[in-house]
N, C-alpha and C positions, 0 to 999 in steps of 0.2 A: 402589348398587354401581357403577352407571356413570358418576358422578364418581370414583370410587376405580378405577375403570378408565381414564378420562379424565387424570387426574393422573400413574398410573404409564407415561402416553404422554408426555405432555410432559416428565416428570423425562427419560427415556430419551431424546428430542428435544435436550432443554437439555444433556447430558450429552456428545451426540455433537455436537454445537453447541458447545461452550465445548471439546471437543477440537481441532476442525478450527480455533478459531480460536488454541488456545495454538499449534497447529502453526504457521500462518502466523505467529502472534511470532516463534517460534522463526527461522522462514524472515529475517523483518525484522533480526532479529539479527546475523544470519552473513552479510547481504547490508551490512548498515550497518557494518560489521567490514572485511570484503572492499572495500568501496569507501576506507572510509577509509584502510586499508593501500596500495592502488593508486593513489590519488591524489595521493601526493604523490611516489610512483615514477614515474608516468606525467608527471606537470608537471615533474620532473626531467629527464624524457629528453624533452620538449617545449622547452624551456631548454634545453637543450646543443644541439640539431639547430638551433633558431634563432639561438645564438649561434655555430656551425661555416657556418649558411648567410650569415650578418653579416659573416664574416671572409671570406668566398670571394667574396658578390657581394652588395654594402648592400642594394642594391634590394628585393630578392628577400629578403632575409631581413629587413627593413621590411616587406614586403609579406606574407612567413606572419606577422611578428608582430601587424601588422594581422587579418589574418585569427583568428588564435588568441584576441585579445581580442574583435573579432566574437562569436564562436562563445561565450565565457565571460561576453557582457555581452546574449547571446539565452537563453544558458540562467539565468540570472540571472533577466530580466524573465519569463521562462516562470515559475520556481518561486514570484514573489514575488507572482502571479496567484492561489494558490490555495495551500490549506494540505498542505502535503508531509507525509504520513506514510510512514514505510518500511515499513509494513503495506500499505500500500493498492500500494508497487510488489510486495512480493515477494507478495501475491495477484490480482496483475491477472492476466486470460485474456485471452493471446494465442493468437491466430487463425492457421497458418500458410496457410488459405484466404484472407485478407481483409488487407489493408492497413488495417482499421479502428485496429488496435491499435498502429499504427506511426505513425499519424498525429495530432501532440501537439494538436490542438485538439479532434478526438473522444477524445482521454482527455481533457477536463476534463470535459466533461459524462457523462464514462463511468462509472460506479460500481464499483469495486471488490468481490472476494470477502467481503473484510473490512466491507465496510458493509452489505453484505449480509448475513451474517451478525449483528451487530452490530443490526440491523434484527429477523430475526427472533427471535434472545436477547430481545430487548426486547419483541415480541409474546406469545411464548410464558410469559415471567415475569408479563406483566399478566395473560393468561387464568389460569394458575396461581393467584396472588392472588385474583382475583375465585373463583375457584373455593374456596378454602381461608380464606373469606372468608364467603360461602356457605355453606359446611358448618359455621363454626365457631358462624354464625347459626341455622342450623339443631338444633345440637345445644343452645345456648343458651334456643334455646322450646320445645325440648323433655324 
């Protein structure tokens, strides 16, 4: 009976486990949605402000274009460092104590909600197995 107690903990574990992680899908969705609706609004009115500061004063609008490409050829070399999931940004914990989570080189070693979870999904389904495994052995010699 206390494998049959054992099991109805981890079904209920895996149950509230595989919710919090559709949640965060859910989250990755409307943020990979959201971004990609803005991004090409925002690079628009990043283009007109560089082409209005070109026409007023070269230098200086060479000089944000410079900069803007900067900025797009650092976030470039960042992403192509490590594998991007849109799960892993709309589950990261941020800290508004701490600068850890503002600062892009401690999030690559940082592990997201999602892997974490992900992690114990995967612990909880092998004890489950071995256990329904076990019993199935057990009922089999018996």
């Amino acid at each position: 009976m206390d494998r049959d107690a054992e099991i109805a903990q981890i079904n209920r574990e895996l149950a509230i486990l595989r919710e919090r992680y559709s949640l965060y899908a859910r989250y990755s969705r409307i943020l990979r949605v959201v971004f990609w609706i803005w991004l090409p609004i925002v690079a628009l009115l990043v283009i007109a402000v560089i082409v209005d500061i070109i026409l007023q004063d070269t230098f200086m609008g060479v000089f944000g274009a410079g900069v803007v490409a900067a900025i797009c050829f650092f976030i470039w070399l960042f992403g192509s460092f490590q594998t991007f999931r849109w799960i892993d940004i709309a589950s990261l914990q941020w800290s508004p104590f701490s600068l850890v989570g503002a600062v892009p080189f401690a999030y690559c070693g940082r592990r997201s909600d999602a892997h974490l979870i992900e992690d114990q999904i995967t612990e909880r389904e092998k004890r489950l197995s071995e256990l329904i495994r076990i019993e199935s052995a057990k009922d089999h010699s018996a």
